[in-house]
C-alpha positions as CSV (number, residue, x, y, z in Angstrom):
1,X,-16.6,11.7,-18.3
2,X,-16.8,11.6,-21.7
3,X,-14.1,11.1,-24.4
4,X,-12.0,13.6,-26.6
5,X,-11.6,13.6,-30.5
6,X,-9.8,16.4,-32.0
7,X,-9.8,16.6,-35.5
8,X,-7.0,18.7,-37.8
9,X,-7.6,19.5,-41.1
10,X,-7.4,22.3,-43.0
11,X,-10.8,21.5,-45.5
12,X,-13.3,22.1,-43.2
13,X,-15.7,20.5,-45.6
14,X,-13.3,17.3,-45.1
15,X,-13.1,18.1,-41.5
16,X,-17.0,18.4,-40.8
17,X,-17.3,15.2,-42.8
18,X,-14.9,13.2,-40.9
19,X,-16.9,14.4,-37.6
20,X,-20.2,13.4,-39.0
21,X,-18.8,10.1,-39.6
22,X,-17.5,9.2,-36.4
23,X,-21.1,11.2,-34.6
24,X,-22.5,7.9,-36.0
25,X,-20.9,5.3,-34.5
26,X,-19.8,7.0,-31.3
27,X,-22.6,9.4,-30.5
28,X,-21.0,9.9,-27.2
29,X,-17.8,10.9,-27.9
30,X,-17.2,14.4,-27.7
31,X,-15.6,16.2,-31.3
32,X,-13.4,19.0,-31.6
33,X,-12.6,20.7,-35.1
34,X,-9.4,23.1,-36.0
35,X,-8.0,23.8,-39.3
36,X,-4.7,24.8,-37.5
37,X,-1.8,23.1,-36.6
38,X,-0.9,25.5,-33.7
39,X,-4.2,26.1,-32.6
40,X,-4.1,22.1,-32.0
41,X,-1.0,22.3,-29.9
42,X,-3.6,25.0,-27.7
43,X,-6.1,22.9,-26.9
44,X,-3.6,20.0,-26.6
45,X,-2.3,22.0,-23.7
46,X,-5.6,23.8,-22.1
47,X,-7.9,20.6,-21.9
48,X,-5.7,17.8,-23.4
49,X,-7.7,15.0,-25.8
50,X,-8.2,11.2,-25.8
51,X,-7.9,11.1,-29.7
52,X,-6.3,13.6,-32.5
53,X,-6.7,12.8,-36.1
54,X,-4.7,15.0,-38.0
55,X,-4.2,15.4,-42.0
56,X,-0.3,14.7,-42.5
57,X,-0.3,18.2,-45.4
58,X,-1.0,21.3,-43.9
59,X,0.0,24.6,-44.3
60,X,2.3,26.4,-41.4
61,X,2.4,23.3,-39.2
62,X,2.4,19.8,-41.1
63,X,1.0,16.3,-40.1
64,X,4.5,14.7,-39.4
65,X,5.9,18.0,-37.0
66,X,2.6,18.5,-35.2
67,X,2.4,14.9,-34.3
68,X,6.1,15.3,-32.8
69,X,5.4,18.4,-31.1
70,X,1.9,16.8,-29.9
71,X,3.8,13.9,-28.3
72,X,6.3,16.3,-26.5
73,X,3.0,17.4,-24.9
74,X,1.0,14.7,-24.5
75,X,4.1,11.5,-25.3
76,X,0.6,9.2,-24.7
77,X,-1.5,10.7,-26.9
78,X,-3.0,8.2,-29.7
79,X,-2.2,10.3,-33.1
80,X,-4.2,8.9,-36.5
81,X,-2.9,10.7,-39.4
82,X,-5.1,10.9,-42.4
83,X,-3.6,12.4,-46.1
84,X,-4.7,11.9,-49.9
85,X,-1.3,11.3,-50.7
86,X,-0.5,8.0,-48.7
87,X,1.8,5.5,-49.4
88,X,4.1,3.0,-47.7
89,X,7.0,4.7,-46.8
90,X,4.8,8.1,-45.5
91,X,2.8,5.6,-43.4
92,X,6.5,3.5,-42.1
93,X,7.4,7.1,-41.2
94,X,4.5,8.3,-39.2
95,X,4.0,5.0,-37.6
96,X,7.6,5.1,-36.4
97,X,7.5,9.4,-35.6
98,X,4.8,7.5,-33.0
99,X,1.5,7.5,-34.6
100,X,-1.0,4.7,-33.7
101,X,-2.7,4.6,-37.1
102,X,-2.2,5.7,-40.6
103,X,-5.6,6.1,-43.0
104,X,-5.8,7.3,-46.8
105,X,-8.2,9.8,-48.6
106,X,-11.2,8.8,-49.4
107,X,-11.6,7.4,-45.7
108,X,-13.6,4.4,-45.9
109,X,-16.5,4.5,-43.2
110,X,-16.0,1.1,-41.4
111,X,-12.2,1.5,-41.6
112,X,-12.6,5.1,-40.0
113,X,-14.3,3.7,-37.2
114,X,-12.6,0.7,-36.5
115,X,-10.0,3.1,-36.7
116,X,-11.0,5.0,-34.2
117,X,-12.9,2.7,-31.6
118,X,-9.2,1.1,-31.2
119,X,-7.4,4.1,-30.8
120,X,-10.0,5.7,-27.8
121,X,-9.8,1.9,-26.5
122,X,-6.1,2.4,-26.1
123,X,-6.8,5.9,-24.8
124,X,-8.7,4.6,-22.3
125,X,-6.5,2.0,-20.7
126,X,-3.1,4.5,-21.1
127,X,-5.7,7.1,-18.8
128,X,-6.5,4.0,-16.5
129,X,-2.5,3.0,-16.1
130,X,-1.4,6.5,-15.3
131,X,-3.8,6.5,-13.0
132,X,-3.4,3.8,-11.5
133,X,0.5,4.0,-11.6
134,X,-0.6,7.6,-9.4
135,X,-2.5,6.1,-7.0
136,X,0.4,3.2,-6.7
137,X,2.8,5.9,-6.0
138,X,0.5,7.6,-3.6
139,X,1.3,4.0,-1.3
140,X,5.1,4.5,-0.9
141,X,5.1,6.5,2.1
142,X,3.9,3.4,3.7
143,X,4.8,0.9,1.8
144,X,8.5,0.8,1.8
145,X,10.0,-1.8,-1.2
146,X,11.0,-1.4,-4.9
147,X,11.2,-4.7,-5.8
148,X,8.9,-6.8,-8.2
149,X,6.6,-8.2,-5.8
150,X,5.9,-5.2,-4.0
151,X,5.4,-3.3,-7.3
152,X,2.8,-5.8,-8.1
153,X,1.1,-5.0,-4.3
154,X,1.2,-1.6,-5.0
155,X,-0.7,-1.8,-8.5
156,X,-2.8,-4.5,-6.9
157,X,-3.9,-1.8,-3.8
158,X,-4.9,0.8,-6.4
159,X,-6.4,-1.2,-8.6
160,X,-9.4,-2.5,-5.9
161,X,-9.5,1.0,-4.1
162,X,-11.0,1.8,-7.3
163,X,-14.1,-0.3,-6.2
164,X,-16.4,-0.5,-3.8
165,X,-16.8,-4.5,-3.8
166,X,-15.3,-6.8,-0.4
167,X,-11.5,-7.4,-0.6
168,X,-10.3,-10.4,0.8
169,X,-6.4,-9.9,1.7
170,X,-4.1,-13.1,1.8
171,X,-0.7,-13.4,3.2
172,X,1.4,-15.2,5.9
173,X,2.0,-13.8,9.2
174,X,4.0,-10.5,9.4
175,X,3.2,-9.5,5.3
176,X,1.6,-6.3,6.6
177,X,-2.3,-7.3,5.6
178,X,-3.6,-5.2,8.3
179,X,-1.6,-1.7,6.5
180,X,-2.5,-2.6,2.7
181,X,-6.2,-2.8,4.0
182,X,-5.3,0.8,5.1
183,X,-4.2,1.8,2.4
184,X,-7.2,0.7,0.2
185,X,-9.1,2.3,2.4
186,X,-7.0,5.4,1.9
187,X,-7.6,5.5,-1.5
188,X,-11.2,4.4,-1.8
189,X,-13.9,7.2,-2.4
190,X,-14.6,6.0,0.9
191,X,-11.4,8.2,2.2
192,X,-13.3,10.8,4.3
193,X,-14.9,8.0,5.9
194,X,-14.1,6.0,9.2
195,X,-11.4,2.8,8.8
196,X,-12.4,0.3,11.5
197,X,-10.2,-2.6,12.4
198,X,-11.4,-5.6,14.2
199,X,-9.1,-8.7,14.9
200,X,-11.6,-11.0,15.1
201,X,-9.4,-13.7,17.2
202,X,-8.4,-11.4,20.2
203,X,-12.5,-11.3,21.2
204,X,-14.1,-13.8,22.8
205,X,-16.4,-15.9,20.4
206,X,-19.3,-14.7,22.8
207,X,-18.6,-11.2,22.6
208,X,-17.6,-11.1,19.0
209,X,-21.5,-10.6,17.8
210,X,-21.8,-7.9,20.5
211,X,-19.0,-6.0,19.2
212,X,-19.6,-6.3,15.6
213,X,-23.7,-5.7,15.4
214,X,-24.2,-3.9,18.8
215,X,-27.2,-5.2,22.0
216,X,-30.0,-3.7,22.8
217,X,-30.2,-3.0,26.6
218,X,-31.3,-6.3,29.2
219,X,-30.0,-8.4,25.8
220,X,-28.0,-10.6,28.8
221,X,-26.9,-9.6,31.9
222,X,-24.9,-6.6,32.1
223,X,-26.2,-5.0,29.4
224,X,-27.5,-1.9,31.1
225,X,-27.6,0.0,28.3
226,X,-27.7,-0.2,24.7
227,X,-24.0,0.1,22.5
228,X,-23.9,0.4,18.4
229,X,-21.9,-2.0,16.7
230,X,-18.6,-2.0,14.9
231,X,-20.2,-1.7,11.8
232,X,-22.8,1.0,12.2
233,X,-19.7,2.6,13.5
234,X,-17.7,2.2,10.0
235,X,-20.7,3.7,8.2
236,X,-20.0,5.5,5.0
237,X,-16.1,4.2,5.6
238,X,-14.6,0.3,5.7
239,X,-14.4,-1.9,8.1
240,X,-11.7,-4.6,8.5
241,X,-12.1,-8.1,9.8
242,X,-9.1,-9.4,10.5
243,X,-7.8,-13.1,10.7
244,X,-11.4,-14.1,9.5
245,X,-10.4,-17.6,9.3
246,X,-10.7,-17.7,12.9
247,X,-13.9,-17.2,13.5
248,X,-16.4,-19.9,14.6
249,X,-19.3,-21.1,12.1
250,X,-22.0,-19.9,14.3
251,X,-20.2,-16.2,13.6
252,X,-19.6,-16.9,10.1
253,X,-23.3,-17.5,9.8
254,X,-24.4,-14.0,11.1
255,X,-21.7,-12.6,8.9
256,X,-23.1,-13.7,5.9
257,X,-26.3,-12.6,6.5
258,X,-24.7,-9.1,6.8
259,X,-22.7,-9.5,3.3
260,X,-25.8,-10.3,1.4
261,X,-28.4,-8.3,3.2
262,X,-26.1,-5.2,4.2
263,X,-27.8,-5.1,7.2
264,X,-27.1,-5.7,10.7
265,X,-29.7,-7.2,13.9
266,X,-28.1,-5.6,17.2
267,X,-28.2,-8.7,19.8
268,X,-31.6,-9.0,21.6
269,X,-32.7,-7.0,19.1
270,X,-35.9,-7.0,16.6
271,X,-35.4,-4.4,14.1
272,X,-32.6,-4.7,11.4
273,X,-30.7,-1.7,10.8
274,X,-29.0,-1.0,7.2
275,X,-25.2,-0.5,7.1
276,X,-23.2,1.6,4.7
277,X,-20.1,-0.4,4.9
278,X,-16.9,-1.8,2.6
279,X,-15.7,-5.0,4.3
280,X,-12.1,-5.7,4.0
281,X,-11.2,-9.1,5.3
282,X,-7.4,-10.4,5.9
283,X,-6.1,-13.9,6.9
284,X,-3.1,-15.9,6.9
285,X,-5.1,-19.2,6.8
286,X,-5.9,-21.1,3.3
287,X,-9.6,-20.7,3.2
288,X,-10.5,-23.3,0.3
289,X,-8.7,-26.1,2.7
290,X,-10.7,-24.9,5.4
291,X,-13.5,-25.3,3.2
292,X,-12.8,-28.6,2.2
293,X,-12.4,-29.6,5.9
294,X,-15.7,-28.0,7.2
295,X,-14.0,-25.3,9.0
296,X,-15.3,-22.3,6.9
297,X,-18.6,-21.7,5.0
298,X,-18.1,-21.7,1.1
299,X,-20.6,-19.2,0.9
300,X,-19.1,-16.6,3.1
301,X,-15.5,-17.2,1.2
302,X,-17.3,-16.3,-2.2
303,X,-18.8,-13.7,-0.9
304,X,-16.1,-11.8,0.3
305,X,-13.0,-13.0,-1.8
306,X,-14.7,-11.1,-4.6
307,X,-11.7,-9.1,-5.1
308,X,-8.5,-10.8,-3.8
309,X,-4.8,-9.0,-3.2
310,X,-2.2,-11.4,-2.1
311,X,0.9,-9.8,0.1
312,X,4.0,-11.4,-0.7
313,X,6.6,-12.4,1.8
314,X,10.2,-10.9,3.1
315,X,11.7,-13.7,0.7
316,X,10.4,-12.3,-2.2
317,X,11.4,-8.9,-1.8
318,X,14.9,-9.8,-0.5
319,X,16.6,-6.8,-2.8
320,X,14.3,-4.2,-0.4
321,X,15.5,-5.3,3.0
322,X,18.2,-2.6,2.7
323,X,15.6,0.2,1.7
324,X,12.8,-1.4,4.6
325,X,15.5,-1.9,7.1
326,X,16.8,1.9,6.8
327,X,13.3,2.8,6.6
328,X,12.4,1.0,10.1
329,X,15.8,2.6,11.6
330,X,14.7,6.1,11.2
331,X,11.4,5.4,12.4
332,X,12.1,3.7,15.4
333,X,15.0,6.8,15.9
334,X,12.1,9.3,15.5
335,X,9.7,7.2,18.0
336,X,12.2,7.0,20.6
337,X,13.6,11.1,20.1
338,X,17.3,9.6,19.3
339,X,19.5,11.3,16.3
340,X,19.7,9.4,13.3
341,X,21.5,6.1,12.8
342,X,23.0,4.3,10.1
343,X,23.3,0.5,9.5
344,X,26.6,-0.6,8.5
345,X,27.1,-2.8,5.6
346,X,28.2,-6.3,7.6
347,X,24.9,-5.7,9.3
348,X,22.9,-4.7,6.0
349,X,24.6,-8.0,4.7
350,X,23.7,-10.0,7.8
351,X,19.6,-8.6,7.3
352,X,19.5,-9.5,3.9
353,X,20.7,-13.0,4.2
354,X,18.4,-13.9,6.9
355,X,15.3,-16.3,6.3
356,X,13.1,-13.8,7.8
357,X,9.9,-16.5,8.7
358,X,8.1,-13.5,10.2
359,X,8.3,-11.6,7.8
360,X,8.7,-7.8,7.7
361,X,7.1,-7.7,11.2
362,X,10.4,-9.8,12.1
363,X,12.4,-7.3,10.5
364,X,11.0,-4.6,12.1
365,X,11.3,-5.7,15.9
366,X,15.2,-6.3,14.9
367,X,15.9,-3.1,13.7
368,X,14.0,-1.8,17.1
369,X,16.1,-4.0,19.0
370,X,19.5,-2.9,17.1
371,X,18.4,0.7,17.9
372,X,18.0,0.2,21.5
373,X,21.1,-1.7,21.6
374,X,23.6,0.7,19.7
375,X,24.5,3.6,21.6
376,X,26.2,5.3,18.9
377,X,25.5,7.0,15.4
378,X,26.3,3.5,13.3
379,X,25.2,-0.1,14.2
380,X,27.1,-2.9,13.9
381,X,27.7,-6.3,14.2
382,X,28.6,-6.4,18.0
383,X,24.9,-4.5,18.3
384,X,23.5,-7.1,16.4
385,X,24.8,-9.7,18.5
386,X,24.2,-8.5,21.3
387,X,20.4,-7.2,20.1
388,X,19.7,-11.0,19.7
389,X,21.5,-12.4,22.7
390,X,24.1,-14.4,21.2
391,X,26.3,-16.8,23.7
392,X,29.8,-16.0,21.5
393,X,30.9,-13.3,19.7
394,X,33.1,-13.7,16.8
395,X,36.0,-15.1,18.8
396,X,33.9,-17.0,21.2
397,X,33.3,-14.2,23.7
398,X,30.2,-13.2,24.8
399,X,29.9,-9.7,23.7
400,X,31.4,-7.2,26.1
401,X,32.7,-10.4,28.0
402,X,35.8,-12.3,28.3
403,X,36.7,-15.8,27.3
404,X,34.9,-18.6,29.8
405,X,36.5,-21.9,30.6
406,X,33.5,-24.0,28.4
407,X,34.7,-22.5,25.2
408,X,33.1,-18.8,25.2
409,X,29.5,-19.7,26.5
410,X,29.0,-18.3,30.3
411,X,26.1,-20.3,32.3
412,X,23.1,-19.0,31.9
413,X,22.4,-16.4,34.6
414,X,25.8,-14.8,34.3
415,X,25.2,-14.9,30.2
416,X,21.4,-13.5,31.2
417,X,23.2,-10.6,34.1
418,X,25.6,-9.6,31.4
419,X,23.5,-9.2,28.9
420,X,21.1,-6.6,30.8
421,X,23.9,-5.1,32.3
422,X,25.2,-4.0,29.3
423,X,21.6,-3.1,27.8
424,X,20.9,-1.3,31.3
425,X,24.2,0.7,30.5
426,X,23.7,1.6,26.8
427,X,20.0,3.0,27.8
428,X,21.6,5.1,30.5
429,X,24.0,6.6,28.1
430,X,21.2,7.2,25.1
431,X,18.4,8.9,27.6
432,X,20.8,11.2,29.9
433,X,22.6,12.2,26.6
434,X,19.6,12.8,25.3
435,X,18.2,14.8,28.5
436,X,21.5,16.6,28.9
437,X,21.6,14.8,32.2
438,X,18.4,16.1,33.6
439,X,16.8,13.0,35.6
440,X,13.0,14.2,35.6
441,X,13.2,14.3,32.2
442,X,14.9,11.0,31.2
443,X,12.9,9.6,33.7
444,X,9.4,10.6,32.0
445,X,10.9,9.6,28.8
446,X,11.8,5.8,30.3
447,X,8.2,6.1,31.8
448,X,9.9,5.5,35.5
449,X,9.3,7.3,38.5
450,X,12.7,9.7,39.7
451,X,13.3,7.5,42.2
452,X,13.5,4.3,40.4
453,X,15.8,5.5,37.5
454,X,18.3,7.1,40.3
455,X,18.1,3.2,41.7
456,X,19.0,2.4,38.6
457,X,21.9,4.4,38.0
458,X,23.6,4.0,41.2
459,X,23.0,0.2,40.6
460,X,25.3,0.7,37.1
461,X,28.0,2.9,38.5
462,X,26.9,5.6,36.6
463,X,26.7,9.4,38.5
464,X,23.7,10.8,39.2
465,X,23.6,14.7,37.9
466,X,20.7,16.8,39.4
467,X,18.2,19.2,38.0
């Protein structure tokens, strides 16, 4: 789409000039002319502009109110003023009311359009950052966090779903690689499209070209008919390889053939078949020390680190455990049908305090854990200990427990029996409350049979209602 230049004037002669000017050195640029203040502040609001040069004397709306009332429109908007009458403190004044640029009658040609090639510049890149900052925005409902590092994710995710080249995503373990690939696929022209994810390590080596380029039937035994690929699945869409630092060189081989080709050879096969395809890679593995060791093809890493977004770990977000934690709490309370819970602020303290080597995966499965645990509408730090399976509470009782005669820690299978007892007993209470007592349904809910949960609440005391 082209750019905007409206120009405000009252001497149309001047105005048509000024036009005429700037036709010559940006023939594409599109020109607008008004002699009107008002009439500006119309089209400021009906189709908005990149660029408004405005004389500062006018009649009815002057240069120095309609660039304040074109800000309150547009606060963004690159304003040059132009005037026969310039002088130092007029151009101080304008330049501090918010205009970008401040130019005196007779306008010089070369000054006009330097002029005006830096203002639609900065037009330009204030249009890219808003939106960009939209498209950022449009990642919060699945990526939780307000600090600096995830800020920088979030710009860094819109910023490549922009393009269509290969992403390569780096990040330990638990950094949630797998949902930013998502989430450039989300907001990729390549939306509509299918998101395929492949973790490469979980298939075996000599399976792994099967499943990504498809066989041809007889192409080794078993093969009775012939299956499309991964890829020629994720047509018109993305496709993610996950953990590609796993894969053996033989695989990295084929795969390069793909990246530079776009094109696939199902196994057994003859013909190539073209592929339509983004490729978003992850791993958790430095590739350019793999490199330098032989363990990964040079080639292939250029290939698809071509754009590069780097998740950052828990550590570096510590001020968004809070927000993630309470985010991962009301989740895992919707997942599992149970009212909503609140963490209390020893155990908030406790989170945020943690090393957290795994990451938010890590925190995740402990908040899951604490929500399973705490039978109630807060969770504290009894539920935390006994969530982890701590030998001593805070007076060197096991939780639940009384004092033992080797200072607070039972032996193991009495620690172990104690521990699921009371687990065993907090379920009970969560699903029957949450049944109203009715067994069938608690027991669908705990994916049990009848039988087995009224076993299991006879074993724990607890009495068995009827439906």
């Amino acid at each position: 789409m082209s750019q905007r230049i409206l120009i405000v004037d009252d001497e149309p002669d001047f105005a048509q000039g000024l036009a005429r000017l700037i036709a010559s050195g940006f023939p594409e640029v599109e020109i607008s002319l008004t002699g009107d203040g008002a009439e500006a502040l119309e089209i400021l609001k009906s189709s908005g502009v990149d660029l408004m040069l405005s004389d500062l004397r006018m009649p009815r709306l002057n240069g120095q109110e309609l660039l304040h009332r074109a800000l309150e429109i547009e606060p963004g908007l690159t304003v040059i003023l132009v005037t026969g009458f310039g002088s130092v403190e007029a151009a101080v004044t304008a330049l501090k009311a918010g205009a970008y640029d401040f130019l005196t009658k007779p306008v010089k040609r070369d000054e006009l359009l330097r002029s005006v090639q830096k203002g639609l510049e900065r037009g330009r890149l204030l249009g890219e950052n808003r939106a960009l900052r939209a498209l950022a925005g449009r990642c919060e409902s699945t990526l939780v966090g307000r600090a600096q590092a995830m800020c920088r994710l979030k710009e860094s995710i819109a910023a490549v779903a922009a393009s269509d080249y290969n992403v390569l995503i780096c990040g330990e373990s638990g950094t949630g690689k797998e949902l930013v690939a998502g989430n450039i696929h989300r907001l990729s022209g390549r939306a509509k499209g299918p998101f395929v994810a492949v973790n490469c390590p979980a298939i075996p080596e000599q399976l792994l070209e099967s499943e990504l380029f498809g066989h041809v039937k007889g192409a080794f035994t078993g093969a009775d008919k012939a299956r499309q690929g991964l890829f020629v699945s994720a047509c018109g869409g993305s496709i993610l390889l996950d953990e590609i630092g796993d894969i053996s060189m033989s695989m990295q081989t084929k795969l390069l053939r793909v990246l530079q080709e776009r094109e696939i050879r199902p196994v057994g096969g003859n013909a190539a078949v073209k592929v339509d395809v983004r490729i978003l890679a992850t791993t958790n593995r430095n590739l350019p020390e793999l490199i330098s060791e032989g363990e990964f093809r040079e080639d292939l890493f250029y290939r698809l680190n071509v754009l590069t977004v780097n998740t950052p770990p828990l550590r570096e977000s510590r001020e968004d455990i809070p927000r993630m934690a309470a985010h991962f709490l009301n989740q895992t309370c919707l997942e599992m049908h149970l009212a909503p819970k609140t963490l209390s602020p020893e155990v908030l303290a406790c989170l945020c305090e943690r090393p957290w080597h795994g990451n938010v995966r890590e925190l995740q499965n402990t908040v899951r854990r604490l929500t399973v645990f705490c039978p109630g509408n807060q969770v504290e730090m009894v539920h935390l200990r006994l969530a982890e399976g701590r030998l001593s509470g805070p007076n060197g009782t096991w939780p639940g427990g009384g004092e033992t005669d080797e200072g607070g820690i039972d032996a193991y299978k009495e620690a172990k029996a104690r521990v699921l007892n009371e687990f065993t007993r907090n379920y009970l209470e969560q699903i029957l409350a949450r049944t109203g007592g009715n067994i069938s349904e608690a027991a669908r809910l705990a994916g049990l049979e009848r039988v087995s949960l009224q076993k299991i609440i006879k074993r724990n005391g607890a009495s068995s209602p009827t439906d």
